[in-house]
Structure formats: C-alpha cells, structure tokens
PDBQT receptor file of N, H, CA, C and O in Angstrom, charges set to zero:
ATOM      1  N   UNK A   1      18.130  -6.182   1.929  1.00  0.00    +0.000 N 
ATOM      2  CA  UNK A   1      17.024  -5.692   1.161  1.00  0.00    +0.000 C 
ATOM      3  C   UNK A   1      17.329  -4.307   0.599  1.00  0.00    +0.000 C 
ATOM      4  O   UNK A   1      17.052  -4.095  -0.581  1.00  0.00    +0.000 OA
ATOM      5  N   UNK A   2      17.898  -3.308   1.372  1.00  0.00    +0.000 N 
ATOM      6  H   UNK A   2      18.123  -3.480   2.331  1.00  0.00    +0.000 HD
ATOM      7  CA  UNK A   2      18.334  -1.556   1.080  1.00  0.00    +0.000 C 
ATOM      8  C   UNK A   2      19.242  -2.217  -0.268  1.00  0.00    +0.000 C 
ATOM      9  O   UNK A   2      18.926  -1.919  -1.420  1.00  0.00    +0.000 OA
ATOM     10  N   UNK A   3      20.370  -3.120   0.027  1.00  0.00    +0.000 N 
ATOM     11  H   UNK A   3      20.627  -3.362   0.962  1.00  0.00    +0.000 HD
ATOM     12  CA  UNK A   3      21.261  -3.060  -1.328  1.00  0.00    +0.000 C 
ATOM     13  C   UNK A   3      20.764  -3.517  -2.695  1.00  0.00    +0.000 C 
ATOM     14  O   UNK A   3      20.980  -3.021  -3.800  1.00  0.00    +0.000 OA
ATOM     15  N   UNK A   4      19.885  -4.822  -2.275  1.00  0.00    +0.000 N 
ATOM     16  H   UNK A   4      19.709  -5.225  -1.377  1.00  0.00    +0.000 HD
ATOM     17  CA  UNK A   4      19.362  -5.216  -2.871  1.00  0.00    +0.000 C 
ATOM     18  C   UNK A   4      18.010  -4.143  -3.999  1.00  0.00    +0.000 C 
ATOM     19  O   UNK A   4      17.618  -4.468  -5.120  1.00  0.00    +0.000 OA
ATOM     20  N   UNK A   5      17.671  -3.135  -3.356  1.00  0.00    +0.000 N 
ATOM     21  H   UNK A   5      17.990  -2.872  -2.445  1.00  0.00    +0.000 HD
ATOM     22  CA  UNK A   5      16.475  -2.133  -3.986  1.00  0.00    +0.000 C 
ATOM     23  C   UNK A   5      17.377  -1.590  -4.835  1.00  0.00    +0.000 C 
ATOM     24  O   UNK A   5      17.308  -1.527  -6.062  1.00  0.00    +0.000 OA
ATOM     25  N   UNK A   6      18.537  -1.062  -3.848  1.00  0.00    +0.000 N 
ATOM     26  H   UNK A   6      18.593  -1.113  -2.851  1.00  0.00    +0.000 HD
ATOM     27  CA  UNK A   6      19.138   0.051  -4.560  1.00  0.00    +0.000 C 
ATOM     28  C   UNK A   6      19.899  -0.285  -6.236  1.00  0.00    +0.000 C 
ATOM     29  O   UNK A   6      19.831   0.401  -7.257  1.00  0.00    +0.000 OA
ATOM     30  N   UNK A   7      20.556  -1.516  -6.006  1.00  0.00    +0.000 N 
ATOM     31  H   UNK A   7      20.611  -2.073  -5.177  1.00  0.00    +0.000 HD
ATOM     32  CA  UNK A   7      20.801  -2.474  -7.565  1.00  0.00    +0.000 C 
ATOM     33  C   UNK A   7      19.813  -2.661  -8.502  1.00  0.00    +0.000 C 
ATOM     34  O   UNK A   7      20.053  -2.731  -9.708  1.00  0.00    +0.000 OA
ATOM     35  N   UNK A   8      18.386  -2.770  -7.873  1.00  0.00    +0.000 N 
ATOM     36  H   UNK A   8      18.191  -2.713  -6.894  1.00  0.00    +0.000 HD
ATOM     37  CA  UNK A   8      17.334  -2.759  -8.843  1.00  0.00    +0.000 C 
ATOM     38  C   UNK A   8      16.818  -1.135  -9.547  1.00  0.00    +0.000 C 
ATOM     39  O   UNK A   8      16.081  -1.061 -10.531  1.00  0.00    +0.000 OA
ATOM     40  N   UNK A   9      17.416   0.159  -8.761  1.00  0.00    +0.000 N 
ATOM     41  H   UNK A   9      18.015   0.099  -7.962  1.00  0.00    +0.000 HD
ATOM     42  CA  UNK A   9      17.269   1.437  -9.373  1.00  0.00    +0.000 C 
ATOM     43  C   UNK A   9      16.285   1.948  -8.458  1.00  0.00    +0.000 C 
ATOM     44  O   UNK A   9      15.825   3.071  -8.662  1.00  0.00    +0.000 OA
ATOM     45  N   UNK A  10      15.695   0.887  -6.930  1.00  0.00    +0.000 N 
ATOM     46  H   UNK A  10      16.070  -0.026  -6.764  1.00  0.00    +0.000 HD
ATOM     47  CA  UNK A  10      14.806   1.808  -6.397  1.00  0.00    +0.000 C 
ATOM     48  C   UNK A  10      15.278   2.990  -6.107  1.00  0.00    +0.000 C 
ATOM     49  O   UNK A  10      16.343   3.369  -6.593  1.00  0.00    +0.000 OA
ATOM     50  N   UNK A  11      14.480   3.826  -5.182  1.00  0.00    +0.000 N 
ATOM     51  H   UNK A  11      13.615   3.518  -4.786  1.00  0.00    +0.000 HD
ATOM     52  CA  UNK A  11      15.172   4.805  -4.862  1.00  0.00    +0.000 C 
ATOM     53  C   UNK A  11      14.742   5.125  -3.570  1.00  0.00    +0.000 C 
ATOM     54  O   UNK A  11      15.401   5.765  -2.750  1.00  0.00    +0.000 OA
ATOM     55  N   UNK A  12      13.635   4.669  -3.408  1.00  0.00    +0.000 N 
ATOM     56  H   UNK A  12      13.100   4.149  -4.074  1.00  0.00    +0.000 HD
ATOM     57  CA  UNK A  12      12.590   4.449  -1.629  1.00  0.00    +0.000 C 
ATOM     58  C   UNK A  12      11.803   3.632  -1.712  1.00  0.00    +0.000 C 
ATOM     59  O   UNK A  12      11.374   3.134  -2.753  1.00  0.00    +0.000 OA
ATOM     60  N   UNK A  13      11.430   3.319  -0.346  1.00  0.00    +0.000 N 
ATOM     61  H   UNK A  13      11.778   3.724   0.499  1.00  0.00    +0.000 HD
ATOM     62  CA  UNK A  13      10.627   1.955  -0.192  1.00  0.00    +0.000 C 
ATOM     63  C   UNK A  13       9.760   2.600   0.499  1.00  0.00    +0.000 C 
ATOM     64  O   UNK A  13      10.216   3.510   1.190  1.00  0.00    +0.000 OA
ATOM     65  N   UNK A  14       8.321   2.362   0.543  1.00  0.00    +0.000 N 
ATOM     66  H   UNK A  14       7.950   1.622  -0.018  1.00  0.00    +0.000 HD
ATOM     67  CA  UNK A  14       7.309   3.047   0.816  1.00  0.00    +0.000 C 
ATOM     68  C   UNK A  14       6.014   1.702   1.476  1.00  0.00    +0.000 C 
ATOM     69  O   UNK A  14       5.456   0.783   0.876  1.00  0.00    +0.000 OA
ATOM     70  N   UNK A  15       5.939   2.113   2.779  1.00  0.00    +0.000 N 
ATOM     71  H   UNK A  15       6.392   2.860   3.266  1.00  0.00    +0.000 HD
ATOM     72  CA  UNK A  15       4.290   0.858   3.190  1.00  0.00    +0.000 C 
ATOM     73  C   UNK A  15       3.710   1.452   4.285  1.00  0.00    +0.000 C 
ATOM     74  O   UNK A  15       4.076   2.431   4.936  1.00  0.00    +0.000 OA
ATOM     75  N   UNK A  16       2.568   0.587   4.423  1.00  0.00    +0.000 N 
ATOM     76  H   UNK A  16       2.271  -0.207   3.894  1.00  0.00    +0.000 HD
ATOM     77  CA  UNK A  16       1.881   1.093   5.319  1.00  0.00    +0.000 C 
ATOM     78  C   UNK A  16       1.741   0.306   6.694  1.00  0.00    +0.000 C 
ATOM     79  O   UNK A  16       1.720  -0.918   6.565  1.00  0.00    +0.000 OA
ATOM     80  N   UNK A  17       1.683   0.594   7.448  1.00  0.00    +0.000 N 
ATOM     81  H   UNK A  17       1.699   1.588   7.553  1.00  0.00    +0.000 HD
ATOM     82  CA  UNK A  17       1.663  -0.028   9.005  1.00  0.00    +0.000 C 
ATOM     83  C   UNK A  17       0.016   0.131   9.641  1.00  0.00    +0.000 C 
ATOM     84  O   UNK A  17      -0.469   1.252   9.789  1.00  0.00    +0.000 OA
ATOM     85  N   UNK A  18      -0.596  -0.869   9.915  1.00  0.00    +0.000 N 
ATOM     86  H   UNK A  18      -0.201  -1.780   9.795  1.00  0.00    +0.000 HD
ATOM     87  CA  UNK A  18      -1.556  -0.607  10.979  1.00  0.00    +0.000 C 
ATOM     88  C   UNK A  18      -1.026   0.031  12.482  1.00  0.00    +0.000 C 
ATOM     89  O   UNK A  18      -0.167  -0.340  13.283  1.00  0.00    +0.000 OA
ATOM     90  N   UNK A  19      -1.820   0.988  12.454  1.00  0.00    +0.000 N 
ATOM     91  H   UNK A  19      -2.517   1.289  11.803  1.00  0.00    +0.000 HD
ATOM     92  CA  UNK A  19      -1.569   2.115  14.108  1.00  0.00    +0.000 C 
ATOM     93  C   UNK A  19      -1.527   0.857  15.007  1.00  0.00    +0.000 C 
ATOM     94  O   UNK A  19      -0.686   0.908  15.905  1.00  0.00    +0.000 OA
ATOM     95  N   UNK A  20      -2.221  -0.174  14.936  1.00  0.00    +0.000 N 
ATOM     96  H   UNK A  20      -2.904  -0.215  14.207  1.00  0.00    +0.000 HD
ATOM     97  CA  UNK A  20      -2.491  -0.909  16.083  1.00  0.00    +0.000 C 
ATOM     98  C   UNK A  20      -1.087  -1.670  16.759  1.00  0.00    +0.000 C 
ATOM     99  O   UNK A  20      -1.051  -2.111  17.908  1.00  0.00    +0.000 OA
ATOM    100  N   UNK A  21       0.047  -1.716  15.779  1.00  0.00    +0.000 N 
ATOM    101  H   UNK A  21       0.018  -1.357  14.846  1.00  0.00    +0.000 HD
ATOM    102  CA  UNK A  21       1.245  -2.673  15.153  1.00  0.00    +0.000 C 
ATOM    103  C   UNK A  21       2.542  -2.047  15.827  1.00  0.00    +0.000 C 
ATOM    104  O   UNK A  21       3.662  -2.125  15.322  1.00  0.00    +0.000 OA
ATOM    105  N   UNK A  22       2.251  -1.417  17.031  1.00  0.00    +0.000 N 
ATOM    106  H   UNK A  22       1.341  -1.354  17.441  1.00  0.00    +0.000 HD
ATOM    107  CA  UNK A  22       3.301  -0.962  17.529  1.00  0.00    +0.000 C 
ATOM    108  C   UNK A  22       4.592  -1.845  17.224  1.00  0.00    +0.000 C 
ATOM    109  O   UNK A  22       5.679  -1.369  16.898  1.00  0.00    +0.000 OA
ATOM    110  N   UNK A  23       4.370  -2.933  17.347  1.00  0.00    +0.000 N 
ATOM    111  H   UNK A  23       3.486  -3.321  17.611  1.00  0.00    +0.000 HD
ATOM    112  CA  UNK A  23       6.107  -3.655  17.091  1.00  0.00    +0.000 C 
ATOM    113  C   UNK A  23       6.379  -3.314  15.870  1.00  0.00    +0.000 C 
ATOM    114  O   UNK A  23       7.459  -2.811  15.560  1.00  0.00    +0.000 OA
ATOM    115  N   UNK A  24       5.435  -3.550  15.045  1.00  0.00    +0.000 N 
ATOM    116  H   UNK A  24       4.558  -3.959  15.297  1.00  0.00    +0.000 HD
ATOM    117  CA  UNK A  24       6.683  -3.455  13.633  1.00  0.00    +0.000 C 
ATOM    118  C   UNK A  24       6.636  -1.525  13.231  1.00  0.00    +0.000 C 
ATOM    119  O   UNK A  24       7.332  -0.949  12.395  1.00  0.00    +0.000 OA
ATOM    120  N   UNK A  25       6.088  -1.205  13.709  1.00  0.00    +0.000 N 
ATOM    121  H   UNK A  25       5.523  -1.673  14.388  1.00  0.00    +0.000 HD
ATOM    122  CA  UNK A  25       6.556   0.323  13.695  1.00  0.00    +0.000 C 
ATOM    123  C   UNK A  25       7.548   0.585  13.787  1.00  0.00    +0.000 C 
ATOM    124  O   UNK A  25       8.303   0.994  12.905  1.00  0.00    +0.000 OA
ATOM    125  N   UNK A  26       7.848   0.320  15.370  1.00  0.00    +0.000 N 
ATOM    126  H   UNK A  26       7.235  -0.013  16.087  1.00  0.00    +0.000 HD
ATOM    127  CA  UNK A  26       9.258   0.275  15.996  1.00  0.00    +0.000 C 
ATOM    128  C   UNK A  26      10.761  -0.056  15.272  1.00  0.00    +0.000 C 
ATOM    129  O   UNK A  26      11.863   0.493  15.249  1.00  0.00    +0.000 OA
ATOM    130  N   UNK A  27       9.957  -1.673  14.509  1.00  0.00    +0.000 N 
ATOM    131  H   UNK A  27       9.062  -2.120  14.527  1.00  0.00    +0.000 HD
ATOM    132  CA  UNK A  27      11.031  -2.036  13.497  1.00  0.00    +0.000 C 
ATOM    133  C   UNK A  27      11.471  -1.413  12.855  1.00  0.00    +0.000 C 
ATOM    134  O   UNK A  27      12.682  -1.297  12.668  1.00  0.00    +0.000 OA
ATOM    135  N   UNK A  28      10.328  -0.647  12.168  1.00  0.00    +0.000 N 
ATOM    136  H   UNK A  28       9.344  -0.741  12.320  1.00  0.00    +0.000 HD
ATOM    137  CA  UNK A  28      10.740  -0.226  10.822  1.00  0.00    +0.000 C 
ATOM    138  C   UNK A  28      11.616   1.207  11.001  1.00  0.00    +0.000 C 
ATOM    139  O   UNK A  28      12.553   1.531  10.270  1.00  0.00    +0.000 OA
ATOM    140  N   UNK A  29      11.160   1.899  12.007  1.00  0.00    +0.000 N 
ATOM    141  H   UNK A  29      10.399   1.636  12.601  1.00  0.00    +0.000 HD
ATOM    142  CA  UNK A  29      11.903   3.168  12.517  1.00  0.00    +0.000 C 
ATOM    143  C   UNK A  29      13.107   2.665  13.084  1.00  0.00    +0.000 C 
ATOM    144  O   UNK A  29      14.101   3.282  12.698  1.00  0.00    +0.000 OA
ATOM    145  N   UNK A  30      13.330   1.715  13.898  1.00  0.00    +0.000 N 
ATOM    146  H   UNK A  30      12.523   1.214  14.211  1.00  0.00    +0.000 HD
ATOM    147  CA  UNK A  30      14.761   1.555  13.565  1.00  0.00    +0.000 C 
ATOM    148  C   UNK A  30      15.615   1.174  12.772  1.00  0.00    +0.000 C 
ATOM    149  O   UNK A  30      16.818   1.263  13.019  1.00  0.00    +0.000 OA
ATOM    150  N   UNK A  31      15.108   0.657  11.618  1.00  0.00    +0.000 N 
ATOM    151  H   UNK A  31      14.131   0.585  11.417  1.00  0.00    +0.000 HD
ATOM    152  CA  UNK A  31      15.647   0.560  10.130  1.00  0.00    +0.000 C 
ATOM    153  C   UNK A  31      16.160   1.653   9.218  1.00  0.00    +0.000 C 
ATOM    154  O   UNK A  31      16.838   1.512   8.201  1.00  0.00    +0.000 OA
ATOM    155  N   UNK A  32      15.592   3.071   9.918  1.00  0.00    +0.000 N 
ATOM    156  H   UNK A  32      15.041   3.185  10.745  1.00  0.00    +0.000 HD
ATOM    157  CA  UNK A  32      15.809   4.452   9.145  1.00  0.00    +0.000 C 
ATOM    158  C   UNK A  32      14.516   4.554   8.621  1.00  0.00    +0.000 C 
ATOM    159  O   UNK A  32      14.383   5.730   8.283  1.00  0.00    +0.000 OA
ATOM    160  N   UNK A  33      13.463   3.907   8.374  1.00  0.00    +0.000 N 
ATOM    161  H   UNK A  33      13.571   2.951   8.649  1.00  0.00    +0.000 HD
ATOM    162  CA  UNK A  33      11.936   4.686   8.056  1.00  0.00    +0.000 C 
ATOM    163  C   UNK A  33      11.609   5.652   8.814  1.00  0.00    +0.000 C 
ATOM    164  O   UNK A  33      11.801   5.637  10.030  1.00  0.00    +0.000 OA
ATOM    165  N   UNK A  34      11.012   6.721   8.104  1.00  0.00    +0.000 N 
ATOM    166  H   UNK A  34      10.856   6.733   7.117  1.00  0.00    +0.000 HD
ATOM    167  CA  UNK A  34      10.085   7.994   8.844  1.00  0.00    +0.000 C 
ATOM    168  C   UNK A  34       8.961   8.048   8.600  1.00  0.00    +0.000 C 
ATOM    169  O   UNK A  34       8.527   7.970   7.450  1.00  0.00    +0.000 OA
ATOM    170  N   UNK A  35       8.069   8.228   9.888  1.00  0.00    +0.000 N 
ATOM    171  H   UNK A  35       8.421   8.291  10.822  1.00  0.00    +0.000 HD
ATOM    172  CA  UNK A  35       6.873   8.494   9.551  1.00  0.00    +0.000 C 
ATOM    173  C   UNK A  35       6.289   9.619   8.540  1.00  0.00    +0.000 C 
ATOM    174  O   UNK A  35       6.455  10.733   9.038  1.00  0.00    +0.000 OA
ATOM    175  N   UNK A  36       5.682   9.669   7.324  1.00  0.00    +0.000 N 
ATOM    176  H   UNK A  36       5.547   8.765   6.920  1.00  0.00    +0.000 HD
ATOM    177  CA  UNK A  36       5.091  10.739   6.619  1.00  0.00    +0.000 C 
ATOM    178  C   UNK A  36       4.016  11.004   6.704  1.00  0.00    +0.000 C 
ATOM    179  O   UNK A  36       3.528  12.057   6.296  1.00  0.00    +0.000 OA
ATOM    180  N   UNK A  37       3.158   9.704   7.495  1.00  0.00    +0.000 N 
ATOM    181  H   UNK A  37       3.555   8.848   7.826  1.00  0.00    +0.000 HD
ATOM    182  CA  UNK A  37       1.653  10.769   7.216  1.00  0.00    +0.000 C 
ATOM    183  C   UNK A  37       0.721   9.145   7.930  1.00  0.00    +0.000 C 
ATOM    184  O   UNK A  37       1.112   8.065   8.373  1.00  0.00    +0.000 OA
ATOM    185  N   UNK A  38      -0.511   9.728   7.723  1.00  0.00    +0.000 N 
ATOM    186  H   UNK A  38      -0.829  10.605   7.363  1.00  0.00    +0.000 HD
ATOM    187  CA  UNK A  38      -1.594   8.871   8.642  1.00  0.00    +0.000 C 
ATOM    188  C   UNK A  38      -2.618   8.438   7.764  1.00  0.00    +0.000 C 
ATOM    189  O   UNK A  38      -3.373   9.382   7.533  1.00  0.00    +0.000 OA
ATOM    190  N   UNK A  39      -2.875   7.652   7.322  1.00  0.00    +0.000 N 
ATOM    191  H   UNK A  39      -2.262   6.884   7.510  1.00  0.00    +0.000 HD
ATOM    192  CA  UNK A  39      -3.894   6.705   6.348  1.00  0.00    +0.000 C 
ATOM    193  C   UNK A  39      -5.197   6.754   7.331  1.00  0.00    +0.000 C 
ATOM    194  O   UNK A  39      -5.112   6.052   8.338  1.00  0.00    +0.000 OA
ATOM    195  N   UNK A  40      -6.327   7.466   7.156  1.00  0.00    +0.000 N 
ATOM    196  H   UNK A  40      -6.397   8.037   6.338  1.00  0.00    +0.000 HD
ATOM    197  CA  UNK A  40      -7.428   7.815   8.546  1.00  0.00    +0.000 C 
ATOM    198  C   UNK A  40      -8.175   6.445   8.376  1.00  0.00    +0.000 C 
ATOM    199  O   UNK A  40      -7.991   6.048   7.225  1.00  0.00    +0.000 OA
ATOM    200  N   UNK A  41      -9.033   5.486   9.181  1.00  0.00    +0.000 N 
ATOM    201  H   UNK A  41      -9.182   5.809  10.116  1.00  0.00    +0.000 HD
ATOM    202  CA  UNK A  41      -9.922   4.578   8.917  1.00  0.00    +0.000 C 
ATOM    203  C   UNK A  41      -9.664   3.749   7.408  1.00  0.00    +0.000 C 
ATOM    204  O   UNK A  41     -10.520   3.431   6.582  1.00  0.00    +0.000 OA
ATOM    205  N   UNK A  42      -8.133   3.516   7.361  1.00  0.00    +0.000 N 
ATOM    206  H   UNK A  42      -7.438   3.774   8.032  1.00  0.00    +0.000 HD
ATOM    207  CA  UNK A  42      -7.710   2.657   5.817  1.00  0.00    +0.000 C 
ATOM    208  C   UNK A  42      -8.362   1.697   5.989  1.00  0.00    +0.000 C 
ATOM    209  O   UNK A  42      -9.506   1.670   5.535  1.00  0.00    +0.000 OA
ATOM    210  N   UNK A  43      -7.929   0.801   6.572  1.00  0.00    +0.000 N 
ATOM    211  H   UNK A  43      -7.000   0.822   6.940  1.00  0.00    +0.000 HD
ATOM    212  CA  UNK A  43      -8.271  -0.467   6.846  1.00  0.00    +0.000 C 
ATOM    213  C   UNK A  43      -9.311  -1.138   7.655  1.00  0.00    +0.000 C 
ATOM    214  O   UNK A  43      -9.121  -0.773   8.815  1.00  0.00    +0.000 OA
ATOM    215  N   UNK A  44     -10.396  -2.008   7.594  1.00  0.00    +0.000 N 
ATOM    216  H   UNK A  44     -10.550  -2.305   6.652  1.00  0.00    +0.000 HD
ATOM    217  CA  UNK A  44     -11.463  -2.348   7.928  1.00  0.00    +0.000 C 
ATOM    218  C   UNK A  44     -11.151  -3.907   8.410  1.00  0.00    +0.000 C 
ATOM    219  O   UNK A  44     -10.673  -4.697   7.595  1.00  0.00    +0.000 OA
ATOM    220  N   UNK A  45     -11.454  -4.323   9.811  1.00  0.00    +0.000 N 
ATOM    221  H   UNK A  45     -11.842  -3.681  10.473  1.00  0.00    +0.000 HD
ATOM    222  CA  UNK A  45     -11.307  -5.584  10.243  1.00  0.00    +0.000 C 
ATOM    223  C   UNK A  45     -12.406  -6.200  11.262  1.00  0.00    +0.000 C 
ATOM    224  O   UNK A  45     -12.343  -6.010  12.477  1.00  0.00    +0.000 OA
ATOM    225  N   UNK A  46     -13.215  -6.806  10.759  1.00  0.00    +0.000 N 
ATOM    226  H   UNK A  46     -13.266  -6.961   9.772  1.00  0.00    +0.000 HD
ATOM    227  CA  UNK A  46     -14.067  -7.668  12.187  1.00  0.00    +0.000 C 
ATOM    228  C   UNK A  46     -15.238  -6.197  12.164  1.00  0.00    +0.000 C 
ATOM    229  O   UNK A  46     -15.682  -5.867  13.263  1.00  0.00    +0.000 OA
ATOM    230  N   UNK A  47     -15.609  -5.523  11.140  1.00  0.00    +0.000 N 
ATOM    231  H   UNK A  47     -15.249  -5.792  10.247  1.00  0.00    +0.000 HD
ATOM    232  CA  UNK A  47     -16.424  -4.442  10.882  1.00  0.00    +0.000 C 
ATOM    233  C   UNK A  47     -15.445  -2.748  11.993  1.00  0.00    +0.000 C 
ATOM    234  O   UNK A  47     -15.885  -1.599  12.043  1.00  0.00    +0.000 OA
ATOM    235  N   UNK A  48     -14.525  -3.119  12.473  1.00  0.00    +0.000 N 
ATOM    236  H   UNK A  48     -14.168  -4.052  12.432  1.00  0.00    +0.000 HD
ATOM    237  CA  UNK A  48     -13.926  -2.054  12.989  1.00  0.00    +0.000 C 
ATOM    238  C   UNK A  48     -12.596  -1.135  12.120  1.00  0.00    +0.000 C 
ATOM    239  O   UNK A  48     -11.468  -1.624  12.056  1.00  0.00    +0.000 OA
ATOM    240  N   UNK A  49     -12.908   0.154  11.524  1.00  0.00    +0.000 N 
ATOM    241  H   UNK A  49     -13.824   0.551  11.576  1.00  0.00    +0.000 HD
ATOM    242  CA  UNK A  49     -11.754   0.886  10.794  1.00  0.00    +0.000 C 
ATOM    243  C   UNK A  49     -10.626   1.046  11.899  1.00  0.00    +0.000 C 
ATOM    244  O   UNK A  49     -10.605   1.050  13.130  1.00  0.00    +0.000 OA
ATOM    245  N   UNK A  50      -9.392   1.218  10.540  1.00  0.00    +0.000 N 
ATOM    246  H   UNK A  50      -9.409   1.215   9.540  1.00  0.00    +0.000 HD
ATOM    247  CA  UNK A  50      -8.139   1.055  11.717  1.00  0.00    +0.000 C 
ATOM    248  C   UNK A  50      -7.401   2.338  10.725  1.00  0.00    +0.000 C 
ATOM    249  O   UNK A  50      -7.529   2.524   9.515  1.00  0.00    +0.000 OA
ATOM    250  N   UNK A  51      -6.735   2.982  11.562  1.00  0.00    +0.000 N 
ATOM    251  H   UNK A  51      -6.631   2.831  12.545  1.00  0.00    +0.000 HD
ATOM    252  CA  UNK A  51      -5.491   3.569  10.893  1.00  0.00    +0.000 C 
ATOM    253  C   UNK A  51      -4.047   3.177  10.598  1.00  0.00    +0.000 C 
ATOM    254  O   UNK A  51      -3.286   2.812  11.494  1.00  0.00    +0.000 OA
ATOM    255  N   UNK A  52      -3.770   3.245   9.595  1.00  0.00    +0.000 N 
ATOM    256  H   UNK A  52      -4.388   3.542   8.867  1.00  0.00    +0.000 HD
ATOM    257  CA  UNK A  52      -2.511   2.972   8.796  1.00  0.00    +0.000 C 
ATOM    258  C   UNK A  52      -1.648   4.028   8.818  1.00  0.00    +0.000 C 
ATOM    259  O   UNK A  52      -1.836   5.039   8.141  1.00  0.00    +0.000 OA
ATOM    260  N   UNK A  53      -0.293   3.799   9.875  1.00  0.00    +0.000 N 
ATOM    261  H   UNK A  53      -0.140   2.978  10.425  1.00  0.00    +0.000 HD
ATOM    262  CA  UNK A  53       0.790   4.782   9.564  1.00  0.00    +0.000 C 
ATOM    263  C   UNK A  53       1.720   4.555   8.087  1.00  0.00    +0.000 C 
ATOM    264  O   UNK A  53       2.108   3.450   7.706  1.00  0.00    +0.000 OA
ATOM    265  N   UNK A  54       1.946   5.714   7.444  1.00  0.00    +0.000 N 
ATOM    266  H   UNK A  54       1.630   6.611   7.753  1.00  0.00    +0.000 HD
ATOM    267  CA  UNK A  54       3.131   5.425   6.277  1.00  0.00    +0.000 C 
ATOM    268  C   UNK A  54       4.054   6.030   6.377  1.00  0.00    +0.000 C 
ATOM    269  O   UNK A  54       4.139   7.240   6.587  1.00  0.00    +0.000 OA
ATOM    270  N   UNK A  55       5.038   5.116   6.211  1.00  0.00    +0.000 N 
ATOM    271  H   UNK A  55       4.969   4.133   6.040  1.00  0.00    +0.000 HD
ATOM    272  CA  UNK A  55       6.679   5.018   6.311  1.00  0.00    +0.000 C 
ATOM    273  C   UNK A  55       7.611   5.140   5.035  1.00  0.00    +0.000 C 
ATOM    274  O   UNK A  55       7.121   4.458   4.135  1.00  0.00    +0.000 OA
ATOM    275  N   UNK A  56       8.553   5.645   4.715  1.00  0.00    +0.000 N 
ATOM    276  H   UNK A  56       8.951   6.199   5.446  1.00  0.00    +0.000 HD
ATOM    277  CA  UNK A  56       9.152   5.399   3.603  1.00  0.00    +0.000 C 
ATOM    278  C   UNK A  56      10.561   5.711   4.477  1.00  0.00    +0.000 C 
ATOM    279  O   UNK A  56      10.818   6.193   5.580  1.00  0.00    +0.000 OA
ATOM    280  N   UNK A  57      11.274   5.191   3.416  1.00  0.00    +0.000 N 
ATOM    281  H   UNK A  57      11.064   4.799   2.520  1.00  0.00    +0.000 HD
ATOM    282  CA  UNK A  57      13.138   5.210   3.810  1.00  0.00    +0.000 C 
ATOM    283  C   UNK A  57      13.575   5.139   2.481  1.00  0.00    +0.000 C 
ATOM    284  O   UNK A  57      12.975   4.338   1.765  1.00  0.00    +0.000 OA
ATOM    285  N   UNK A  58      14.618   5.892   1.917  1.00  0.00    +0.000 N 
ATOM    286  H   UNK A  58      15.106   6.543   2.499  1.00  0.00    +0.000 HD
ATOM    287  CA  UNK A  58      15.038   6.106   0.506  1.00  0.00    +0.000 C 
ATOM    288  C   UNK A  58      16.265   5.402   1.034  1.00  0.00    +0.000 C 
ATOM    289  O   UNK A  58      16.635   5.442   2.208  1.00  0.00    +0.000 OA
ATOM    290  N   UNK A  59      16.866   4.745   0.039  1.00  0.00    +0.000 N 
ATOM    291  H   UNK A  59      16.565   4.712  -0.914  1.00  0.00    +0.000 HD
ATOM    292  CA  UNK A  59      17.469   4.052  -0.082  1.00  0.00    +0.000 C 
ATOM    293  C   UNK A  59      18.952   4.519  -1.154  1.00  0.00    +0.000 C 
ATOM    294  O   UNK A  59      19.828   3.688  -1.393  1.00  0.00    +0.000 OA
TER     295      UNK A  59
C-alpha cells in the first residue's frame, strides 16, 4: 500500500481510529503511523460519543 501511494504522488496517509480500537491502533503504530491529535466525542454509536485517535504516516 506505502509503494503503491507513493507511485500515485501521495505523500501521507491520514485516518482516524476509534479510542475504543486498541488493536488496530497498535497496527497502525507498528506500521510507522504517529499519533497527531484526538478527535473529542467524533463519533456517535448506540446514542454514546466516542473519541477518534488520528494517525498519519508520510510515505
């Protein structure tokens, strides 16, 4: 996928993670993503707000 962005001219890949999502956090930080910042009550599920960590990794 990294070579694949980078042939298309990306230059970083940028998403958001629900806080709740410890596994794919994990994933993604061991992929080379860093955490940049905290999305407060983004996301709304079953009437309960959730926070969204965001990740980016430049490529």
């Amino acid at each position: 996928m990294f070579e694949a962005s980078r042939l298309k001219g990306y230059e970083k890949i940028f998403t958001f993670i629900r806080a709740d999502n410890t596994a794919a956090l994990t994933t993604y930080l061991n992929q080379g993503f860093q955490i940049v910042g905290t999305a407060k009550r983004h996301a709304k599920i079953d009437r309960i707000y959730l926070d969204e960590i965001i990740v980016e990794r430049f490529v």
